[in-house]
C-alpha positions in Angstrom: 14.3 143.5 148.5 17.4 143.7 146.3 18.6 140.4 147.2 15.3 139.0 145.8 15.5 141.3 142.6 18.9 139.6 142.7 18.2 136.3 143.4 15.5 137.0 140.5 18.1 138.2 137.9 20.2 135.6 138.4 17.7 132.4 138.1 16.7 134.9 134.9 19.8 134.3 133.5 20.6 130.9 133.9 17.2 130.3 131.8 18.4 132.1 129.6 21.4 129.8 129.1 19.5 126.6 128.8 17.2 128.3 126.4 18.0 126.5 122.9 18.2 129.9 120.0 17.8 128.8 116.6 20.4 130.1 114.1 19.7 133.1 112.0 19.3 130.6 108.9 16.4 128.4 110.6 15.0 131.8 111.7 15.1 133.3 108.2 14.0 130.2 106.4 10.9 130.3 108.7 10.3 133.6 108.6 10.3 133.2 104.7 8.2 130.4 105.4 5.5 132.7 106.9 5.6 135.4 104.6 4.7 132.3 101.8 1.7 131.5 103.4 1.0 134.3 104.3 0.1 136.0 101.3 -1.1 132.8 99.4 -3.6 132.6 102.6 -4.0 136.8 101.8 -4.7 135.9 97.7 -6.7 132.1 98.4 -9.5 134.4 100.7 -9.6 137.6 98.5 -10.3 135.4 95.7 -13.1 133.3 97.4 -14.3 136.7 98.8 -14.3 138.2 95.0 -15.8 135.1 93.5 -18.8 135.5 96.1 -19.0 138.9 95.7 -19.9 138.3 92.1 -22.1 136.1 92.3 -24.0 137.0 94.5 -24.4 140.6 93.2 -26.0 138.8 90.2 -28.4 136.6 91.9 -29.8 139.3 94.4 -31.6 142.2 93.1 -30.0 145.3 93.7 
């Protein structure tokens, strides 16, 4: 059993050495990239949603 955990461990690690890490800038600049979207997505629906909202409270009786 602890040979296998082991065994285990070790094929873990060598993965983890042909795994290719991005550098912090590439991570930051995507992460910034996200946030971006993220909140034009956030302002793009809340505006659609607002804009319906509207309109529709004038068109159906209340």
């Amino acid at each position: 059993m602890i040979s296998l955990i082991k065994k285990q461990t070790a094929e873990f690690m060598e993965e983890l050495d042909r795994v290719g890490w991005p550098t912090q800038s590439k991570v930051m600049s995507a992460s910034w990239t996200v946030i971006t979207i993220s909140i034009f997505v956030g302002l793009f629906l809340w505006g659609i949603d607002w804009i319906l909202s509207r309109s529709f409270s004038h068109l159906l009786p209340k």
